[in-house]
N, C-alpha and C positions, 0 to 999 in steps of 0.2 A: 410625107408629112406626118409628123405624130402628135400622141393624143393630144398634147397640151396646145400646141399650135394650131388644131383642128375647132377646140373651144374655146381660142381667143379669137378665132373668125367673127366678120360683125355679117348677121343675116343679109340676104339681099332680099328686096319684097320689092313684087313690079308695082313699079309707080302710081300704076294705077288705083292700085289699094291702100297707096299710103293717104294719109290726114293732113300733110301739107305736101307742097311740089315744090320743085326750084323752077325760077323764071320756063326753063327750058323744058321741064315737063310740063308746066301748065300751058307751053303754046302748043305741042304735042297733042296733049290732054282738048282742049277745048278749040283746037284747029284754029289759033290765032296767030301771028305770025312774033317775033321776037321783039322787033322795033313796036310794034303794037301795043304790045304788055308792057312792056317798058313806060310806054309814054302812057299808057292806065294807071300804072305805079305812080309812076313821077304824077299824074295830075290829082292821085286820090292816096294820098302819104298816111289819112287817117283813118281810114275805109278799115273794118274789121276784117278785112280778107289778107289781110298784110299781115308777116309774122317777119321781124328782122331778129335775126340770128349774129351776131356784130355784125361784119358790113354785107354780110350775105341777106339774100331777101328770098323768104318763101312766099307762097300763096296757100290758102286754106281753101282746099281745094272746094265744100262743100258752101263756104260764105261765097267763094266766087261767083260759084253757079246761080245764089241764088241773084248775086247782083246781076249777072248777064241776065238773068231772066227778067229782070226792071228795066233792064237799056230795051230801045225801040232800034239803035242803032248805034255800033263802036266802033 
């Protein structure tokens, strides 16, 4: 590998630390299962914890948290 294709590399940073997740880190992340998150997506389209990227869909990982912290039960 040389220099030049060594600093077109894009970072890798664990998931953890990043500021939005994809579907599949945030069920990782918050130990929900895929189908779950999904159907929390799909029922809360306008929820601040939603980030769409064209048709991809993140999660903001810290709005999340604080919505699970309001839910009694998801």
């Amino acid at each position: 590998m040389n220099e030049f294709t060594m600093s077109m590399a894009v970072p890798q940073i664990d998931f953890w630390r990043q500021y939005n997740l994809t579907i599949e880190q945030a069920c990782a992340y918050f130990c929900i299962g895929e189908n779950k998150m999904r159907k929390i997506v799909e029922e809360h389209p306008t929820e601040r914890f939603i980030l769409k990227n064209g048709t991809k869909t993140l999660i903001k990982k810290d709005l999340f948290a604080k919505f699970l912290d309001e839910q009694y039960a998801i």
